[in-house]
Structures are given as structure tokens and as C-alpha cells.
DSSP file (Angstrom, degrees, kcal/mol; ACC not computed):
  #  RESIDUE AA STRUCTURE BP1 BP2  ACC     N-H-->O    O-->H-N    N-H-->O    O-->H-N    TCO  KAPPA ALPHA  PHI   PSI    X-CA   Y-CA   Z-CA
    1    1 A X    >>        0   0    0      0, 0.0     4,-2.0     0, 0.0     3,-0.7   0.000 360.0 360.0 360.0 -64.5  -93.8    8.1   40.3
    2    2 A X  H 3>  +     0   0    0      1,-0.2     4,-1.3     2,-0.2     5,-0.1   0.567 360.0  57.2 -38.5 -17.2  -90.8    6.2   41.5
    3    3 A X  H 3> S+     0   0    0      2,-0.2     4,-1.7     1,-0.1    -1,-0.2   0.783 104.5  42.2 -88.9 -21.3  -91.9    3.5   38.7
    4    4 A X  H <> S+     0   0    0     -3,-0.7     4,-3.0     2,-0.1     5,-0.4   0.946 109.7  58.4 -92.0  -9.3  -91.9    5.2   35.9
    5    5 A X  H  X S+     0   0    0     -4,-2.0     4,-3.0     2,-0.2     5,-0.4   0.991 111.3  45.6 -68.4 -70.0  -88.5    7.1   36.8
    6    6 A X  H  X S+     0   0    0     -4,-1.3     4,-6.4     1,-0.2     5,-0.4   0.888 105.5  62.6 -61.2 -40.9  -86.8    3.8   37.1
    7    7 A X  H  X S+     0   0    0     -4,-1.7     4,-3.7     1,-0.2    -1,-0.2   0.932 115.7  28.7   0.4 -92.6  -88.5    2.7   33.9
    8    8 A X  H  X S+     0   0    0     -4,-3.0     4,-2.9     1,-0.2     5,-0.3   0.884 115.7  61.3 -72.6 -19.7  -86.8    5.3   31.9
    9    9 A X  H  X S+     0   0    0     -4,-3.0     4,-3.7    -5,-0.4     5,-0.2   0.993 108.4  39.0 -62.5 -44.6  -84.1    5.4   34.0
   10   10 A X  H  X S+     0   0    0     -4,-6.4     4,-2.2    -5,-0.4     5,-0.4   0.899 120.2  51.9 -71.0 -20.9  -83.2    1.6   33.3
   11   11 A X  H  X S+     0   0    0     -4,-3.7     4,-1.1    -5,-0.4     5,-0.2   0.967 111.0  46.9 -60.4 -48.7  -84.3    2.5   29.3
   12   12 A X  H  < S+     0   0    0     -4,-2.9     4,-0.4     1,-0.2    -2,-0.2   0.788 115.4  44.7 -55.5 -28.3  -82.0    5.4   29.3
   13   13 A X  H  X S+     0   0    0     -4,-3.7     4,-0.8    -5,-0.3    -1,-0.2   0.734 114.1  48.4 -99.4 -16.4  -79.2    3.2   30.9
   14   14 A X  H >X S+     0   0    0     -4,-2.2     3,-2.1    -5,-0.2     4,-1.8   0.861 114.2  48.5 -80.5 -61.4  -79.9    0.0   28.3
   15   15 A X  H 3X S+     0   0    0     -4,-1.1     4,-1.4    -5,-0.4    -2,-0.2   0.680 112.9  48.0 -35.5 -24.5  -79.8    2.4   25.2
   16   16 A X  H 3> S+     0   0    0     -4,-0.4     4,-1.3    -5,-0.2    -1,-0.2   0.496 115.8  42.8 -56.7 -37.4  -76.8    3.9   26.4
   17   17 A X  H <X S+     0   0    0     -3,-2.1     4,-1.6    -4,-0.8    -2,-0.2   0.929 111.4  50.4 -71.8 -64.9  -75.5    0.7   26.9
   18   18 A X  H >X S+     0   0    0     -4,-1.8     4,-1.5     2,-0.2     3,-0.8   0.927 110.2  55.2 -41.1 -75.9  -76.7   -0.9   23.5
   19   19 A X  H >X S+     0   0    0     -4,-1.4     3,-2.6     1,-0.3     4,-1.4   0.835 110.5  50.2 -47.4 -79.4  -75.0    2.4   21.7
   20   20 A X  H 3X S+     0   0    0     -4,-1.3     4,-2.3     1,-0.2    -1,-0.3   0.691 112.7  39.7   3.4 -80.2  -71.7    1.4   23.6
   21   21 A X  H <X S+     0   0    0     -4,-1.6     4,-3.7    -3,-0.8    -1,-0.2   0.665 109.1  60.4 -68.2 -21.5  -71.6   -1.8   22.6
   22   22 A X  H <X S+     0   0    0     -3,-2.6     4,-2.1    -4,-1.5    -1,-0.2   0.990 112.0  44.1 -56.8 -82.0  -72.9   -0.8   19.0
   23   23 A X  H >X S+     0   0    0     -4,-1.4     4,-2.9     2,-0.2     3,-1.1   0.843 111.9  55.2 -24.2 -71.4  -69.4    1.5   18.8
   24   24 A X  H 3X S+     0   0    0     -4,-2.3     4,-2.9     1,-0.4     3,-0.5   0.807 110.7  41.5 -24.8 -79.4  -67.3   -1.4   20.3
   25   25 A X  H 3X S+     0   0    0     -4,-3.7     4,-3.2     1,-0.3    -1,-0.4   0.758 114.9  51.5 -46.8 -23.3  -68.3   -3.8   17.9
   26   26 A X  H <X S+     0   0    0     -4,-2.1     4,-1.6    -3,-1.1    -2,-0.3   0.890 113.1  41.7 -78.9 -37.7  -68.0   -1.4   15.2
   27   27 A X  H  X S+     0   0    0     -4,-2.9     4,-2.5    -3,-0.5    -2,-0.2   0.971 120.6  50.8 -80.9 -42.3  -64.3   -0.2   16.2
   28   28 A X  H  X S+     0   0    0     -4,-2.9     4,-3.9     1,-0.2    -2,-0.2   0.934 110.3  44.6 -27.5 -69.5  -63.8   -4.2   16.7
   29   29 A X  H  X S+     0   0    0     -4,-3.2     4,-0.9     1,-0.2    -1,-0.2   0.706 116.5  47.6 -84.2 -10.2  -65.3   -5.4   13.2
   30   30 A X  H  X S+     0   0    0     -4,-1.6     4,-2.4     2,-0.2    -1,-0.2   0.888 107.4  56.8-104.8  -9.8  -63.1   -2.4   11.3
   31   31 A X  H  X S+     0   0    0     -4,-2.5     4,-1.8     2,-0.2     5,-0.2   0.950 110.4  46.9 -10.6 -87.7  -60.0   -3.6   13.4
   32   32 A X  H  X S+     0   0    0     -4,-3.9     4,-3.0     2,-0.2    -2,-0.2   0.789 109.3  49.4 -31.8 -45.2  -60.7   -6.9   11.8
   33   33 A X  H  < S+     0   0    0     -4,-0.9     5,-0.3     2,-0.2     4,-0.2   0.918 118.4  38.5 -76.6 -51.1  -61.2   -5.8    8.1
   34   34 A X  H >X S+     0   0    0     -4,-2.4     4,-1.3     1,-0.2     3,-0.9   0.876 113.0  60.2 -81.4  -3.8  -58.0   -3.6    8.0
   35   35 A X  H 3X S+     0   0    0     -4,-1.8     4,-1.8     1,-0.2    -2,-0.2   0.962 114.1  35.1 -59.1 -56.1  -56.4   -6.6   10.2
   36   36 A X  H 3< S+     0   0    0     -4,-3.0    -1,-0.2    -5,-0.2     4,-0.2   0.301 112.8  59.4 -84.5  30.0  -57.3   -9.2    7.1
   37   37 A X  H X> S+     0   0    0     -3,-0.9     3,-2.3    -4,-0.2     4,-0.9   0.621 105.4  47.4-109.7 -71.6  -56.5   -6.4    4.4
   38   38 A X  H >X S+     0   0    0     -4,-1.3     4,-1.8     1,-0.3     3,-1.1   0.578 111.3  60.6 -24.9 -57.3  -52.8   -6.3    6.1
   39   39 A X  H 3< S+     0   0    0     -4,-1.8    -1,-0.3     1,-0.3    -3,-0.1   0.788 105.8  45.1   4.4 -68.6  -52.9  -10.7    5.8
   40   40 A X  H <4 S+     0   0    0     -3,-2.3    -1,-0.3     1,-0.3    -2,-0.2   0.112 105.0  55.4-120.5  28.3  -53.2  -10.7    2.6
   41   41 A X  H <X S+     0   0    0     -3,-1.1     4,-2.2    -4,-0.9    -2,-0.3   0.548 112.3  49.2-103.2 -19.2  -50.5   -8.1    1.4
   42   42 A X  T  < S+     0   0    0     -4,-1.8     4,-0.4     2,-0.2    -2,-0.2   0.215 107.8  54.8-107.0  18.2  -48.1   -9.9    3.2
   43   43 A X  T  > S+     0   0    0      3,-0.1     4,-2.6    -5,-0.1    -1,-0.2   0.547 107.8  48.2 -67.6 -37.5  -49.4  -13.0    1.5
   44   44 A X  H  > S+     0   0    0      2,-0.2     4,-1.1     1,-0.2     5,-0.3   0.996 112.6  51.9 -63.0 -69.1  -48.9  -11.5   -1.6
   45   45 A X  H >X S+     0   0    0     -4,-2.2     4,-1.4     1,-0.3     3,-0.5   0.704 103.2  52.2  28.1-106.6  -45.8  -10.6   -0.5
   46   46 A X  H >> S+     0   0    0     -4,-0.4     4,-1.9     2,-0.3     3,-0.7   0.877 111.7  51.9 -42.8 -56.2  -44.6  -13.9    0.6
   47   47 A X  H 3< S+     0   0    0     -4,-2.6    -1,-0.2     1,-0.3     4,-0.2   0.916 108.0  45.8 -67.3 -40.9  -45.6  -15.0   -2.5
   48   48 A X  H <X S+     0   0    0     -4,-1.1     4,-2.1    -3,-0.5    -1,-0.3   0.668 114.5  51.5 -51.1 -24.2  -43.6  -12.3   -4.7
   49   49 A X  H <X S+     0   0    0     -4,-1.4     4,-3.1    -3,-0.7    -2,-0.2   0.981 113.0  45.8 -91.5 -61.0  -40.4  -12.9   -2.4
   50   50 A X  H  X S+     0   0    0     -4,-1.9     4,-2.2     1,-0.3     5,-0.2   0.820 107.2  54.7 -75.8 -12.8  -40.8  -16.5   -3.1
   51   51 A X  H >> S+     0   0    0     -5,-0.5     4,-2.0    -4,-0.2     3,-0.9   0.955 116.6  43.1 -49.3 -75.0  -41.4  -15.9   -6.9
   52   52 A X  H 3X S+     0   0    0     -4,-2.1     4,-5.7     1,-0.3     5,-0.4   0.814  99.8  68.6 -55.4 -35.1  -37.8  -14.0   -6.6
   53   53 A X  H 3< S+     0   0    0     -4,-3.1     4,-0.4    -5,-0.2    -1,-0.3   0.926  97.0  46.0 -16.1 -87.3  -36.6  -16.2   -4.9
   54   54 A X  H <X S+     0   0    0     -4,-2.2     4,-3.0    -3,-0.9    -2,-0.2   0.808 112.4  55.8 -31.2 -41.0  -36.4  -19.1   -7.8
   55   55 A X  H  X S+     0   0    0     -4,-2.0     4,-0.6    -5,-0.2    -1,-0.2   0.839 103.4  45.1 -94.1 -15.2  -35.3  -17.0   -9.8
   56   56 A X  H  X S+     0   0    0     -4,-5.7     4,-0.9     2,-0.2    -1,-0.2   0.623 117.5  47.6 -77.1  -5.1  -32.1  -15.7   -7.8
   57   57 A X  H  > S+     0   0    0     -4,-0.4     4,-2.4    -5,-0.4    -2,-0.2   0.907 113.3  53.6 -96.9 -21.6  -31.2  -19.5   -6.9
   58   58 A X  H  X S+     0   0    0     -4,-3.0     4,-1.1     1,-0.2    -1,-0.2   0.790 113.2  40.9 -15.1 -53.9  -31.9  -19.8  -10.8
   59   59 A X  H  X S+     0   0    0     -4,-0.6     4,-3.0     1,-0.2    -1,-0.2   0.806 119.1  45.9 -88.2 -36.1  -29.5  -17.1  -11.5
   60   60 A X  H  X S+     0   0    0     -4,-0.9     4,-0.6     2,-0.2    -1,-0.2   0.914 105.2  53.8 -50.2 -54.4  -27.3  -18.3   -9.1
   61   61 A X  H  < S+     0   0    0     -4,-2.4    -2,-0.2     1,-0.2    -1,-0.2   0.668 116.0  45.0 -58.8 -30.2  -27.3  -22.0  -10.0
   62   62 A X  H  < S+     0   0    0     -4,-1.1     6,-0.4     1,-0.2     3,-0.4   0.752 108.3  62.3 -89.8 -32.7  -26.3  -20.7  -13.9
   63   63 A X  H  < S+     0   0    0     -4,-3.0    -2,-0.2     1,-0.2    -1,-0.2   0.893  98.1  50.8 -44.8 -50.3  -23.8  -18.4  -12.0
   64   64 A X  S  < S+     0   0    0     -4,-0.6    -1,-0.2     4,-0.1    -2,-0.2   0.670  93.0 116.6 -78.7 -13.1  -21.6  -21.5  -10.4
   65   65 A X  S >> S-     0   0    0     -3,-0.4     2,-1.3    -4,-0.2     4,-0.9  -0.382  70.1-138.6 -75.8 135.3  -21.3  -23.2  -14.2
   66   66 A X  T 34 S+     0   0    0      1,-0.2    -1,-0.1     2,-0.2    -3,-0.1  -0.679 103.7  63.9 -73.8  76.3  -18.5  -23.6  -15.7
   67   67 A X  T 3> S+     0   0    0     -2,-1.3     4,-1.6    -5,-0.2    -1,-0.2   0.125 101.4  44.7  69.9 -94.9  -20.2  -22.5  -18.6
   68   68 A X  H <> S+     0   0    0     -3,-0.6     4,-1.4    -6,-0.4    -2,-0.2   0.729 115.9  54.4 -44.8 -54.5  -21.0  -19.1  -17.5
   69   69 A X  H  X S+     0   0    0     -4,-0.9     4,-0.7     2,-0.2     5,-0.3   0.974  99.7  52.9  10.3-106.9  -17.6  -18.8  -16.4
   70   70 A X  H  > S+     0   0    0      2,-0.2     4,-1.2     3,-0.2    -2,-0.2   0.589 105.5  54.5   0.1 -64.3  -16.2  -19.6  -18.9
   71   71 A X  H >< S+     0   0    0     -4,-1.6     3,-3.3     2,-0.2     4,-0.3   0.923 109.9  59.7 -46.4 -94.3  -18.3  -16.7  -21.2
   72   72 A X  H 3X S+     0   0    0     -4,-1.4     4,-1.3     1,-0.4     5,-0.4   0.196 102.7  40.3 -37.9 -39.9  -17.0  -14.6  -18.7
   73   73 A X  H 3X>S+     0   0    0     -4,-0.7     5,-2.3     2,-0.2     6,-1.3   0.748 110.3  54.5 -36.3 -55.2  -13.7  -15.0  -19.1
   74   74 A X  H <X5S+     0   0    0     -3,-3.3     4,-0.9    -4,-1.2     5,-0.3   0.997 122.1  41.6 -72.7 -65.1  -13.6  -15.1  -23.1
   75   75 A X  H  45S+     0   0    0     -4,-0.3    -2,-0.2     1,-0.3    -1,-0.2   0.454 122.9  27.3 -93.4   1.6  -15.5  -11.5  -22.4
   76   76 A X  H  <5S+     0   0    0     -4,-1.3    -1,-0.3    -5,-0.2    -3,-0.2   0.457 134.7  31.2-114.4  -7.6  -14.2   -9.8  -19.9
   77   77 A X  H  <5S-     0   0    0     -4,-0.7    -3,-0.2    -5,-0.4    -2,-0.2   0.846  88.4-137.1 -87.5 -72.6  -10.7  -11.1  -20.1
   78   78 A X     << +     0   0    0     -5,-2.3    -4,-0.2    -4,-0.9    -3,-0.1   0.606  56.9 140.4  96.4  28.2  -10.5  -11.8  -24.0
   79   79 A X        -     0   0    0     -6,-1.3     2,-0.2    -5,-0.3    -1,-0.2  -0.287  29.0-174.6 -83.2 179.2   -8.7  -15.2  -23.1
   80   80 A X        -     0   0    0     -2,-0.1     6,-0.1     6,-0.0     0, 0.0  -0.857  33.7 -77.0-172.8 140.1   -9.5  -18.4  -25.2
   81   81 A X    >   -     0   0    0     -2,-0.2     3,-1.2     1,-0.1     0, 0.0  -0.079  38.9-114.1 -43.3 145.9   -8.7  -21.9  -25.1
   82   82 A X  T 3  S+     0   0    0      1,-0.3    -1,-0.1     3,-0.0     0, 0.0   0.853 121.2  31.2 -45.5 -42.3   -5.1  -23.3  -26.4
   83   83 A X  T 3  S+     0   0    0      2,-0.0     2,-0.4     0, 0.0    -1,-0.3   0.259  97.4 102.2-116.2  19.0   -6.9  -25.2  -29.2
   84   84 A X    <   -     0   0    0     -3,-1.2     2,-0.4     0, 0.0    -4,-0.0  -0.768  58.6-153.8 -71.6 110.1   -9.9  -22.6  -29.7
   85   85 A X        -     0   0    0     -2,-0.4     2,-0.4     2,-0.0    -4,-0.1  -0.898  18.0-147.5-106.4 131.6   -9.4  -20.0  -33.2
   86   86 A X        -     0   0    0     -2,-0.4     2,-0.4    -6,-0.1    -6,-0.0  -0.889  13.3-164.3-102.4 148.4  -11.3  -16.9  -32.5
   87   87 A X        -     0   0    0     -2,-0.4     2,-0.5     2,-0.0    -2,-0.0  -0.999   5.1-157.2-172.0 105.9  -13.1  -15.0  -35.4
   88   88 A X        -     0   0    0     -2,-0.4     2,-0.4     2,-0.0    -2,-0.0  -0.875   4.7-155.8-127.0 133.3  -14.2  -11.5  -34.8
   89   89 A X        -     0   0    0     -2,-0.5     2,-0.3     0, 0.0    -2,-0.0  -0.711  12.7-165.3-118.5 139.9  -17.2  -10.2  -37.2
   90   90 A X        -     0   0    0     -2,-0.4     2,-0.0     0, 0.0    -2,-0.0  -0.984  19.9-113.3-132.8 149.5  -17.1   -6.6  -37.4
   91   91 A X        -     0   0    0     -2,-0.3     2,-0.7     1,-0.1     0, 0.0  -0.395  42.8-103.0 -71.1 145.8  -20.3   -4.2  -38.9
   92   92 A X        -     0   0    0      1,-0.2    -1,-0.1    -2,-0.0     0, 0.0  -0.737  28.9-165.5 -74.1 124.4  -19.3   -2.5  -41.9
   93   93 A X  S    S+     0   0    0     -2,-0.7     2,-0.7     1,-0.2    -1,-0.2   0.737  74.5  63.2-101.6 -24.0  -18.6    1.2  -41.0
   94   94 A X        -     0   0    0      1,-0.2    -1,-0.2     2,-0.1     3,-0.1  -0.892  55.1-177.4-125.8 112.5  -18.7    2.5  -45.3
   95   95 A X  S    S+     0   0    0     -2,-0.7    -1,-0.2     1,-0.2    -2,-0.0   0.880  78.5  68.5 -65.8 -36.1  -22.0    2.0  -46.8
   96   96 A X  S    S+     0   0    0      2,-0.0    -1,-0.2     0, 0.0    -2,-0.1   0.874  76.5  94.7 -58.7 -27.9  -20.9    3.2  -50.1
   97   97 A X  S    S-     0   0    0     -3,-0.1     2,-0.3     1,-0.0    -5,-0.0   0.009  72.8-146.0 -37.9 172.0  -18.6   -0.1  -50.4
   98   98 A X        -     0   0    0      0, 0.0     2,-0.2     0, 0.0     3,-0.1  -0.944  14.5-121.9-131.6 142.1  -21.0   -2.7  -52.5
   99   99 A X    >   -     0   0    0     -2,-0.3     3,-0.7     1,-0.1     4,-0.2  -0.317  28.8-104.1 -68.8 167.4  -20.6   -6.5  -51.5
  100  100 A X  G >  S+     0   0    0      1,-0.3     3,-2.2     2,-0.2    -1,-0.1   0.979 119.4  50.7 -74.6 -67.3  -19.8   -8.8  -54.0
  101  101 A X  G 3  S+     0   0    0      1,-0.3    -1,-0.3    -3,-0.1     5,-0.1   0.756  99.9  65.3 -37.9 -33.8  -23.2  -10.2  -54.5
  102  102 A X  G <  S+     0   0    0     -3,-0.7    -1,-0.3     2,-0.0    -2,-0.2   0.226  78.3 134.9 -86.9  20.0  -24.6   -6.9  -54.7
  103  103 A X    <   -     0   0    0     -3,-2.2    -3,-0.1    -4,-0.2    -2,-0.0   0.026  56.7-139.2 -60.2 151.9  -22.6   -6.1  -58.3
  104  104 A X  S    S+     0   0    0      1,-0.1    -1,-0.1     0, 0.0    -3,-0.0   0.923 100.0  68.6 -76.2 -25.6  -24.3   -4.5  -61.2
  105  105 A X  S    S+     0   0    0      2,-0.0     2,-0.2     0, 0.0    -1,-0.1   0.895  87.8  78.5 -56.1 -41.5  -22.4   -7.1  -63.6
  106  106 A X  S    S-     0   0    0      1,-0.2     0, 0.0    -5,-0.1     0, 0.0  -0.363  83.0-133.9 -54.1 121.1  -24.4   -9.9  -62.2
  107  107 A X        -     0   0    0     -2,-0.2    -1,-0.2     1,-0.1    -4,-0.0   0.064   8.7-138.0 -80.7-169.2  -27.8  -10.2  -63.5
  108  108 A X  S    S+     0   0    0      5,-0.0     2,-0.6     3,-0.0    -1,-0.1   0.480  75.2  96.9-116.0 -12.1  -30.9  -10.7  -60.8
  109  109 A X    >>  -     0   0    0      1,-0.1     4,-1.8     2,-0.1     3,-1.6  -0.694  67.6-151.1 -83.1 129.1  -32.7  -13.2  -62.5
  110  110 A X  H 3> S+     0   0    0     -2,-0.6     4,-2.1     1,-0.3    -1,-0.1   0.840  98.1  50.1 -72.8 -28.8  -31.8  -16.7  -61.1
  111  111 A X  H 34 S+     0   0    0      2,-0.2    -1,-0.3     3,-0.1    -2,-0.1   0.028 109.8  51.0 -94.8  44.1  -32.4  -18.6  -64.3
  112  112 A X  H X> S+     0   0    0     -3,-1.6     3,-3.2     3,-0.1     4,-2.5   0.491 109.7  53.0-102.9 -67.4  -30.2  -15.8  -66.2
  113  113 A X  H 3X S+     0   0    0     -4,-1.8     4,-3.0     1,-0.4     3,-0.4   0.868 115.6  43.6 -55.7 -66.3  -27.4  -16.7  -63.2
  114  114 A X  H 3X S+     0   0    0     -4,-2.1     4,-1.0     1,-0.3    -1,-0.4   0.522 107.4  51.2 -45.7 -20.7  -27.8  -20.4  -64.3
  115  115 A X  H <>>S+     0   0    0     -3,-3.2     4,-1.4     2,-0.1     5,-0.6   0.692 114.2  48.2 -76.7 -48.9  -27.8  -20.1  -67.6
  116  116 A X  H  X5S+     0   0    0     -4,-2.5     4,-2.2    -3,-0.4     5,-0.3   0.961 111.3  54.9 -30.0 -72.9  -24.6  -18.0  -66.9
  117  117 A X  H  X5S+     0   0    0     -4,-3.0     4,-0.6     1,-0.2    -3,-0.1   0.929 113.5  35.1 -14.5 -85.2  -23.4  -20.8  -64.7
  118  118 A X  H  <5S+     0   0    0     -4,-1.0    -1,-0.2    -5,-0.2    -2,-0.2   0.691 128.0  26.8 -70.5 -20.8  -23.6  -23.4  -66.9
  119  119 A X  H  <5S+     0   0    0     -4,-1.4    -3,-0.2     1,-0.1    -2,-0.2   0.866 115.2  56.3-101.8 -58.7  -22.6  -22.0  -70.6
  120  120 A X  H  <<       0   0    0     -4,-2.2    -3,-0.1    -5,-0.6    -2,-0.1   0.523 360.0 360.0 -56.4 -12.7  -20.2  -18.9  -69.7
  121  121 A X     <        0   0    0     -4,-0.6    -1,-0.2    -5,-0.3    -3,-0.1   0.505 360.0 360.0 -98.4 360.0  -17.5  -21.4  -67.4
């Protein structure tokens, strides 16, 4: 009697154990999983930051140029060098105006315009 009661008792107490250890590992191995999910967003990260990176010391490096400067000056200032002619192109605000190329007198054909050219002068 006393054997088979330790029997199940020591079955009752490794199955009990085994389920334990079952959990453990389980809480363990999904620990692990969201551990390396975390990894590698903050590799990805790391990698975007380093992306931006380049490109702000880029931005930067074209920032320090007298170059860029310069522009800046001419456009927020509206200075210009001593020996520098500035030339400011503006849209035409009245469609009805016609440009000189666009005359009626002027034929379309290019060997009429050449014919023009060369006889009419």
C-alpha cells in the first residue's frame, strides 16, 4: 500500500514539476522572442539615425560654403557684388499682349520666313 502511494505520489510530484518547468521555459523562450524583436528595432533605428545623420553633416558641410552664403545673401538681403549686373525676369501678368514672334504678319512656314529673309531685306 505504502508503495503504490509513493509511486503516485512521486508521479504526481514529477508531473507537477515537469508542468512547472514547461511554464518557465515558456515565459523564458517568449521573454527571448520579444527581447530580439526589441534588438532589431533599435537596429533599425541605429541605422535610420545614421542614415540622417549623413545627411545633416551633408547639409551642414554645404551650409559652411561660401557658396551657400553667398545665395543667401543675394536672397535674403538683395545685395550683389560691386562688379556683378543683376537682371530680374518677371512672368507676364497680361495674356492678351502677343510677343513679337507670335505676330500674325509673320508667316509660320520656315521656308516662307526664308524666302522672306533673303528677297524682302
Amino acid at each position: 500500500m505504502f508503495n503504490t502511494f509513493y509511486k503516485k505520489l512521486i508521479l504526481l510530484t514529477g508531473i507537477t514539476v515537469l508542468t512547472l518547468l514547461f511554464f518557465a521555459v515558456r515565459k523564458e523562450t517568449e521573454k527571448n522572442k520579444q527581447i530580439r524583436e526589441n534588438v532589431r528595432q533599435l537596429e533599425e533605428k541605429i541605422l535610420s539615425l545614421k542614415q540622417e545623420e549623413t545627411s545633416l553633416a551633408g547639409l551642414i558641410e554645404f551650409f559652411q560654403t561660401a557658396d551657400f552664403k553667398e545665395r543667401e545673401i543675394k536672397q535674403q538681403l538683395g545685395m550683389q557684388k560691386p562688379d556683378e549686373k543683376v537682371i530680374v525676369i518677371t512672368r507676364d501678368t497680361n495674356p492678351e499682349l502677343k510677343h513679337p514672334d507670335e505676330n500674325d504678319d509673320q508667316p509660320k512656314n520656315n521656308l516662307v520666313k526664308w524666302w522672306n529673309f533673303i528677297f524682302n531685306n
